[in-house]
C-alpha positions in Angstrom: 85.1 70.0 77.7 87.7 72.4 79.0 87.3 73.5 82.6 89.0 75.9 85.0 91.4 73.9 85.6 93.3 73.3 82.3 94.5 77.2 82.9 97.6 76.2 84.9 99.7 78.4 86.9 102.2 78.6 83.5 99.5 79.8 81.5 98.1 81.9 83.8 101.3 83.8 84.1 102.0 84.0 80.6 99.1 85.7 79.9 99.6 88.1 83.1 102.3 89.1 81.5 101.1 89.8 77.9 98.5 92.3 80.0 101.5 94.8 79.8 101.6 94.8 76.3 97.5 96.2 75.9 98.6 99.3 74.4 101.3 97.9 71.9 98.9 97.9 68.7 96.4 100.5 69.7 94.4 101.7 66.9 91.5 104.1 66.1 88.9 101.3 64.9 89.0 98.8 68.0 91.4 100.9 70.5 92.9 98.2 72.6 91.3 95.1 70.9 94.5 93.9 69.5 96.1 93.8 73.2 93.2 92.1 74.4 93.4 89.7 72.3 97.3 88.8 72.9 96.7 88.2 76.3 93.6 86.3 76.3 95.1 84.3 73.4 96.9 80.9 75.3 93.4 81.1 77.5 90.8 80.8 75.2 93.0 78.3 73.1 93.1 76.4 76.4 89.4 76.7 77.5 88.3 75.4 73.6 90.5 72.5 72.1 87.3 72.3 69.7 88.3 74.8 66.9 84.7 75.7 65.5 83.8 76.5 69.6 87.4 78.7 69.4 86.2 80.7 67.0 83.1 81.6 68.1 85.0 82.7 71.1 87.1 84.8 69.8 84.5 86.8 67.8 83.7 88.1 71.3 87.3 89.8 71.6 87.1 91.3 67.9 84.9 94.8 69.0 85.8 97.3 70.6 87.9 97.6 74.0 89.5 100.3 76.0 89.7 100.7 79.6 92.8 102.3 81.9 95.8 100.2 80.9 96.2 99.0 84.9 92.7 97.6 85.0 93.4 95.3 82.2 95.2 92.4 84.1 91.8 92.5 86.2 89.4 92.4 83.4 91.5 89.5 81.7 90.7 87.6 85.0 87.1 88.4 85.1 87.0 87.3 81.0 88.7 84.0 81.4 87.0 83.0 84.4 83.3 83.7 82.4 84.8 81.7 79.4 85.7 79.0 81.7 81.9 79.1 83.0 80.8 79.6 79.8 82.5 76.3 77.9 80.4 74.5 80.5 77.2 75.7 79.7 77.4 77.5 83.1 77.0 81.2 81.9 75.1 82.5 78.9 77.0 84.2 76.2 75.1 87.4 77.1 76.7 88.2 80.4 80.2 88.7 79.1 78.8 91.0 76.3 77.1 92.4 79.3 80.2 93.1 81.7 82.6 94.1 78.5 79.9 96.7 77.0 79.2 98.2 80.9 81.9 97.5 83.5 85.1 98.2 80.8 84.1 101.8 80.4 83.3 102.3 84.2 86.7 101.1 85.7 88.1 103.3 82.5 86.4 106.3 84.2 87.5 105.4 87.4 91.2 104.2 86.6 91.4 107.6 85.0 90.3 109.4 88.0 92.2 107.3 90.4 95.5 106.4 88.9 95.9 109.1 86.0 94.6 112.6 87.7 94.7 111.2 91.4 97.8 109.1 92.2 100.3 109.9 89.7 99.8 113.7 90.7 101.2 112.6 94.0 103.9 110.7 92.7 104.7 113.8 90.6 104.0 116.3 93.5 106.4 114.0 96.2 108.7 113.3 93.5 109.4 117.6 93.2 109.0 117.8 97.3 111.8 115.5 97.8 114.1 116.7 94.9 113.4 120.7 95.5 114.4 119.7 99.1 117.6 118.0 98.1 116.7 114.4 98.6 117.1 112.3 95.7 117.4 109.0 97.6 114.0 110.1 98.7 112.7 110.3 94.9 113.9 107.5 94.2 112.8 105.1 97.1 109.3 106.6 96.6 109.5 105.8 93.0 110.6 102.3 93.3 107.8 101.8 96.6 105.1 103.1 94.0 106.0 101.1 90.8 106.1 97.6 93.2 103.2 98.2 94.5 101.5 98.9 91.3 102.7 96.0 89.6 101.5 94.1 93.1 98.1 95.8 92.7 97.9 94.2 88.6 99.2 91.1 90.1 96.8 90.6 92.8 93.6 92.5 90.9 94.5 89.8 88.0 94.4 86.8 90.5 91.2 87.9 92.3 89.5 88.4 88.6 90.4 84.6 87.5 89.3 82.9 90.8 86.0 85.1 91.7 84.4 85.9 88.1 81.8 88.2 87.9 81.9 88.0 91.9 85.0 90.2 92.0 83.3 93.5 90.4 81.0 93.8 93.7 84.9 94.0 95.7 86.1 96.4 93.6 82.9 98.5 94.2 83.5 98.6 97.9 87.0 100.0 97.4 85.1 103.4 97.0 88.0 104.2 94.6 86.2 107.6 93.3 86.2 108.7 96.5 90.0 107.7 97.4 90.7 110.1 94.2 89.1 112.8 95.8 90.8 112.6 99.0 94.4 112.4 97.1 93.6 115.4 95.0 93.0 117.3 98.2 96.5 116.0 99.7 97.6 117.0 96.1 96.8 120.4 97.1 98.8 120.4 100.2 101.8 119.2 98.0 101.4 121.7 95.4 101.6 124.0 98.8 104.5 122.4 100.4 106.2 122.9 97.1 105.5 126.4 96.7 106.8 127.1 100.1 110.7 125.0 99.3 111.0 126.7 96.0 110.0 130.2 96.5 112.5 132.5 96.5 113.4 133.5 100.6 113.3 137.3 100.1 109.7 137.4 98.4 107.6 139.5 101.0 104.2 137.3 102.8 102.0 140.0 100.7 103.4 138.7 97.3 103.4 135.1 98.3 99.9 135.8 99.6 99.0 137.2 96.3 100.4 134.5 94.3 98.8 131.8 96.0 95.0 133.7 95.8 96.1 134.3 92.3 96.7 130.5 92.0 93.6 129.3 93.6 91.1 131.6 91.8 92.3 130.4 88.5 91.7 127.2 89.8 88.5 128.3 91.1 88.0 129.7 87.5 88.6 126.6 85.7 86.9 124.2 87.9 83.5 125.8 88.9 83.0 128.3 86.6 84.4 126.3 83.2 86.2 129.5 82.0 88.7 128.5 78.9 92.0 127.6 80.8 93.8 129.1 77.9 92.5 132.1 79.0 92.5 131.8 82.1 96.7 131.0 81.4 96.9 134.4 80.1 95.3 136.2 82.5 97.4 135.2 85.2 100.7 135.6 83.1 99.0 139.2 82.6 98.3 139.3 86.2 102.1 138.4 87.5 103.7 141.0 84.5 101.4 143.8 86.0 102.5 143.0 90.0 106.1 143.0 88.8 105.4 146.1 86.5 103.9 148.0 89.4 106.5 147.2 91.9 109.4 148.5 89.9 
């Protein structure tokens, strides 16, 4: 019987690196499935030389799956660690089912809160700081600082999954990630200020500047608390601008 150990440090890798590739064949029926099941392909063939055991294996990669694309190294850890257990009687069946059905969609929640609305609205928001103050070998630099450390965080996330199991969910818990994304999106809004204040034009008055960024905040306001259709709330303050400059003239 296979055991942790037949997944050398070649194999390992090799399907690391076919964790970039989740989204190549997405599809309406299974979503990522197809990705999935490229990377944890040379594993499971590894983990069950017996073909009958394979698969049965594999039938548990054949539903559904979608989760944020930079939580998938970490899952793939998480799954071929279980399998591991698994082949050797170790785990039941059940608790993979269990984490893929649960713990998938939760880190896709949180990935999107984090990483899609969170952090990459910083990278965006520094990125037109630096650029709007005539610093391109700023943009740059940032750029290349964020995308190594992303591809260290996939890296390391995919080596804790593979060598803690199910033990390495309780970590990324205690990361308090949601609240991380909270914090960012308010220094998001400090960006979005500090951007406002390089680009505006110099001979705007306070009063208008004033205006525009009360105008700003209350469609904000409008959108966020009180769930008004942003479409509408779109036009009004397009409506709202045309009026200031009509009145002004």
């Amino acid at each position: 019987m296979a055991t942790p150990g037949t997944l050398n440090a070649s194999l390992l890798i090799r399907t690391f690196l076919r964790t970039y590739f989740v989204g190549a064949a997405f599809n309406t029926r299974g979503l990522q499935t197809v990705g999935l099941a490229l990377a944890m392909e040379p594993g499971l063939n590894a983990i069950y030389p017996d073909p009958v055991e394979l698969r049965h294996a594999w039938k548990r990669y054949t539903s559904l799956y979608n989760t944020h694309p930079f939580w998938t190294p970490f899952l793939v850890g998480v799954f071929l660690a279980l399998e591991s257990r698994i082949a050797r009687k170790q785990f039941p069946e059940a608790m993979l089912e269990q984490v893929k059905s649960t713990v998938v969609f939760t880190l896709s929640a949180v990935g999107d809160s984090f990483f899609g609305s969170s952090l990459i609205g910083f990278w965006a928001l520094s990125t037109a700081c630096l650029l709007a103050s005539g610093q391109p070998v700023g943009a740059f630099l940032l750029a290349l600082a964020l995308f190594t450390a992303l591809n260290a965080f996939k890296l390391a996330t995919f080596i804790m999954g593979y060598r803690h199991g199910f033990a390495a969910l309780t970590r990324i818990k205690g990361w308090d990630l949601v609240n991380w994304a909270r914090r960012l999106k308010v220094l998001n809004g400090a960006l979005l200020v500090l951007l406002w204040a390089i680009v505006w034009p110099r001979e705007t008055d306070p009063m208008a500047w004033t205006s525009g960024v009360l105008m700003v905040l209350g469609l904000a306001y409008g959108a966020g608390r009180l769930r008004i259709n942003r479409e509408i709330l779109v036009g009004a303050g397009i409506a709202a601008g045309l009026f200031f400059l009509w009145i002004r003239l």
